[in-house]
Every structure is written in C-alpha cells, then in structure tokens.
C-alpha positions as CSV (number, residue, x, y, z in Angstrom):
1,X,-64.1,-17.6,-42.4
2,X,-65.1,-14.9,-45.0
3,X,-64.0,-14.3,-48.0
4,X,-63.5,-11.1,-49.8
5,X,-64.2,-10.2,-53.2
6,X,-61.5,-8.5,-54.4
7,X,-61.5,-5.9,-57.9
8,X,-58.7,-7.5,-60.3
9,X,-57.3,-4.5,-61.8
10,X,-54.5,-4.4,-64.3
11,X,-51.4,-3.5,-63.3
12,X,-49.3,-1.4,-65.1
13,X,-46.0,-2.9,-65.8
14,X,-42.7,-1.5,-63.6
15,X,-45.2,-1.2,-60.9
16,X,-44.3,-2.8,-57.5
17,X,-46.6,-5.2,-55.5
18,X,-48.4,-4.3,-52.4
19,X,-48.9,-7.4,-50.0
20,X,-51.2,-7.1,-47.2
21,X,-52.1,-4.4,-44.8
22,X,-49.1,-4.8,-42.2
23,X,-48.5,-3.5,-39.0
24,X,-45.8,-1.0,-38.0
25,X,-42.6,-2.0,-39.9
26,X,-42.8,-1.2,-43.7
27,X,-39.9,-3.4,-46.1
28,X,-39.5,-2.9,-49.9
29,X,-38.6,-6.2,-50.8
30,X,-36.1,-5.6,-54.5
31,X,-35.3,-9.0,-56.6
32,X,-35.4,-10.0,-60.3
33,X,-36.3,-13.7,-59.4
34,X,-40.0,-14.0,-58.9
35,X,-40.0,-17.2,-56.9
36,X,-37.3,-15.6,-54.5
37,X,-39.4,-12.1,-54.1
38,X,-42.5,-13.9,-53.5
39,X,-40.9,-16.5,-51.0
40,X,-39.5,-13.3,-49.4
41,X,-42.5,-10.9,-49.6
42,X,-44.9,-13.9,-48.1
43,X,-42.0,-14.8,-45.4
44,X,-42.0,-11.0,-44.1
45,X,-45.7,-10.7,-44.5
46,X,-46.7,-13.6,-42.4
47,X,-44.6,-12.5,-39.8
48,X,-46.2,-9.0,-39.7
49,X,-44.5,-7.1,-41.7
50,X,-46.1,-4.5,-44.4
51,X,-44.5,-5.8,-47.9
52,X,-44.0,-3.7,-51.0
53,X,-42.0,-5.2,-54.1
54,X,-40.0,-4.7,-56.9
55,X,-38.3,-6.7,-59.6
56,X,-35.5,-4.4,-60.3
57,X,-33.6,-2.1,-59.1
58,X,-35.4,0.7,-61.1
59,X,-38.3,-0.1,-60.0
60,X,-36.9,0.0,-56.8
61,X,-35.7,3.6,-57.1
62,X,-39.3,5.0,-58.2
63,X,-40.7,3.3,-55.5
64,X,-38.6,4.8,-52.7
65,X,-39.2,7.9,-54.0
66,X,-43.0,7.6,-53.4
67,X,-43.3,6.2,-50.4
68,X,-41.5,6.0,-46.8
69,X,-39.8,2.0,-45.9
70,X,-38.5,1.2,-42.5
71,X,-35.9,-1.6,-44.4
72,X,-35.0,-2.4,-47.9
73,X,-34.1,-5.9,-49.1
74,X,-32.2,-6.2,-52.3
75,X,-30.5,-8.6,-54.4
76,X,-27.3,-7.6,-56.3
77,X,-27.2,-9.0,-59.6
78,X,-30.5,-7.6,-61.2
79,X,-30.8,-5.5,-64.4
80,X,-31.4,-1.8,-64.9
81,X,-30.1,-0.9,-61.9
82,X,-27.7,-3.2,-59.2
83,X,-28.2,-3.1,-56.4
84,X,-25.3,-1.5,-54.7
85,X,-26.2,1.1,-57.6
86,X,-29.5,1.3,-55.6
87,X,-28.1,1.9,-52.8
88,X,-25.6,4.3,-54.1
89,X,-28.5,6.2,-55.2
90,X,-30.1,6.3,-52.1
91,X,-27.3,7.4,-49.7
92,X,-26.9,10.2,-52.9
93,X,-30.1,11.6,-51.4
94,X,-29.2,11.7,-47.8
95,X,-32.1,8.8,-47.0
96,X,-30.5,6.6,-44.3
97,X,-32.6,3.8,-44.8
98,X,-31.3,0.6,-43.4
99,X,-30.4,-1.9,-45.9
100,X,-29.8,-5.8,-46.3
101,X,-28.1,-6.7,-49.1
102,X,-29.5,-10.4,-50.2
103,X,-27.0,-11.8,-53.0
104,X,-25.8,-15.0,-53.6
105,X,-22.3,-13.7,-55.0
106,X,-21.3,-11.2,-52.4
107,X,-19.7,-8.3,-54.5
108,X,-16.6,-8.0,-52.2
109,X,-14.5,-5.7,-54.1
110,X,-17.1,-3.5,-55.0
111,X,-18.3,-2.8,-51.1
112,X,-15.1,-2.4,-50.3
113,X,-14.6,0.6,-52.8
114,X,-17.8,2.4,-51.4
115,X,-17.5,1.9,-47.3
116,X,-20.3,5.0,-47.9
117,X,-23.0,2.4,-48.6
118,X,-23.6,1.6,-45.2
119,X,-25.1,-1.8,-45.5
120,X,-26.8,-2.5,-41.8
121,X,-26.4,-6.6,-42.9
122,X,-25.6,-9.0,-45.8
123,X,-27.7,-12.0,-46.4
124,X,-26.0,-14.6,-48.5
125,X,-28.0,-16.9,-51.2
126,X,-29.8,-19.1,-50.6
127,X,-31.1,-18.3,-47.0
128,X,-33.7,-20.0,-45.0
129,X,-36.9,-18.5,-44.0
130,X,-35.1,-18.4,-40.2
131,X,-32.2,-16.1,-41.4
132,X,-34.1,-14.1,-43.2
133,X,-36.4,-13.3,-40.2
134,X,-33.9,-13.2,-37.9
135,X,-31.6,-10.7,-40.2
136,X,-34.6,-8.6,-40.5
137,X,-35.3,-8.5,-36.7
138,X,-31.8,-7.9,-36.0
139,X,-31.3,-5.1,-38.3
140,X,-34.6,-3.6,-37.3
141,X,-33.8,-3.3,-33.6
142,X,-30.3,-2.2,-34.0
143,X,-32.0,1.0,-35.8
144,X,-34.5,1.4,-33.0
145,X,-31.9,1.5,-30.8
146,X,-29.9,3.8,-32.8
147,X,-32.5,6.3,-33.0
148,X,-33.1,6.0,-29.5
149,X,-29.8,6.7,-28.7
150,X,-29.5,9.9,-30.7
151,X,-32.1,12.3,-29.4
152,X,-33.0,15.2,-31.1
153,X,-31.1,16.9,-33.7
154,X,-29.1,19.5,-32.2
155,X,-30.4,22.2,-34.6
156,X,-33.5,22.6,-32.8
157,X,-34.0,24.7,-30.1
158,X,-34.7,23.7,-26.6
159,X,-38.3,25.4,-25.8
160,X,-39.4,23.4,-22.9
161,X,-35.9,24.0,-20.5
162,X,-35.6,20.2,-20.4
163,X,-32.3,18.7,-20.9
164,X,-33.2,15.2,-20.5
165,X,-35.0,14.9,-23.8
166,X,-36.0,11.0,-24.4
167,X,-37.8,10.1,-27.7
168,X,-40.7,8.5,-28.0
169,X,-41.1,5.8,-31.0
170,X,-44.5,5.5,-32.1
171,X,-46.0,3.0,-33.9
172,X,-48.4,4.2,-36.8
C-alpha cells in the first residue's frame, strides 16, 4: 500500500467538500449536520459514487451553479436556505436534476403546495446505510431509463434520414 502526500490547503469557508475521484455518477450531498453529511458522503463514496458537499442550502445553490450533478441529496430543515427552497430554486432555472429529499420531519404541507418540485424520492430520518444506497440506485436508474425513453428533442432536425433514433449513454 502507498501513501500519498497530500498539500493541506485552507479552505475558504462556504466552500463545499470534494471526496474522492468517483466514477460516472456525480451526487452533491446538502446537510447542516456534519456527522450525517460525512456518514452520507463516505456511504456514497465507497460505493462509487463522485461526492461533492455542502452544509447549507446556500452553499448548495452556488455549488450547482458551478458544476454539473447527476443527483442531489438534501435535508430540509437547514438554514439560509431550505431545502424545498433549494429545490424551488433549481426547477426556477429549468435544471431537471433528480432530487431526494433526506429529512427527518417530512414537510407534508409544504410539498403538497408545490407538486412543481418534482422530488424523484424522499428519504426519511434516520436511514440506514442500505436505504440510502438503495434510494440512490433506484432513483438513478429510473432517470436512465427516462432519458432513454425520450430520444432526442424534437427541435432538432433529422440529418441522417433515420427514424429509429436510440441514444446512447456514455459514461465520462
């Protein structure tokens, strides 16, 4: 085994938390409770996954702006921004990331005034290392399959003749 030296560089606060070099799926992992985003973040990242994290909403935001996520994991209750606020924000743009909402008080009445938040899954408090995987896995494939499923956008134009256009997913 080898061991890397690694440049400890000061981190400038607000700034989210890269973990790992990670395969093809990339999840922004958003939560105000350290010990709950790092038991997330290293859950996701020993399974594979590229983890980025957050510990706000805010945060959160500023982050999505800079950089493309195949998933977002958020809690609820968090300050400077919630996040069903987050996510509010994000269907604002027009990004149709999917999203799993991780919260131990499921804010019922609010999802229910805003069907336009599209959640793909909710995750209730606490949750085992198994459902959190799983949830992930499940939401992940369901949007495979979805984008398999739509084919091209119908605003572009058909240059090759085909009509049986199947997309091809690739993994960067």
């Amino acid at each position: 085994m080898t061991s890397k030296n690694t440049l400890q560089l000061e981190k400038p606060e607000n700034t989210p938390v890269q973990h790992g070099p990670g395969p093809a799926h990339r999840i922004l992992v958003v939560e105000d409770e350290p010990d709950i985003r790092r038991f997330t973040a290293q859950a996701l990242l020993g399974s594979g996954y590229q983890v980025d994290d957050a510990e706000n909403g805010a945060v959160a935001w500023e982050t999505l702006q800079l950089n493309n996520y195949d998933l977002l994991i958020t809690d609820h209750n968090m300050p400077k921004l919630t996040g069903v606020e987050l996510v509010k924000k994000l269907r604002s743009a027009r990004m149709a990331l999917p999203v799993i909402l991780a919260t131990g008080k499921l804010p019922v009445e609010v999802l229910s005034q805003n069907p336009s938040l599209q959640l793909a899954a909710m995750l209730p408090k606490p949750f085992s290392f198994e459902e959190l995987l799983g949830t992930v896995k499940e939401v992940l494939l369901a949007t495979a399959r979805d984008r398999e499923q739509a084919g091209p956008p119908a605003d572009l134009p058909n240059v090759c003749g085909c009509n049986d256009f199947t997309p091809q997913l690739t993994v960067a």
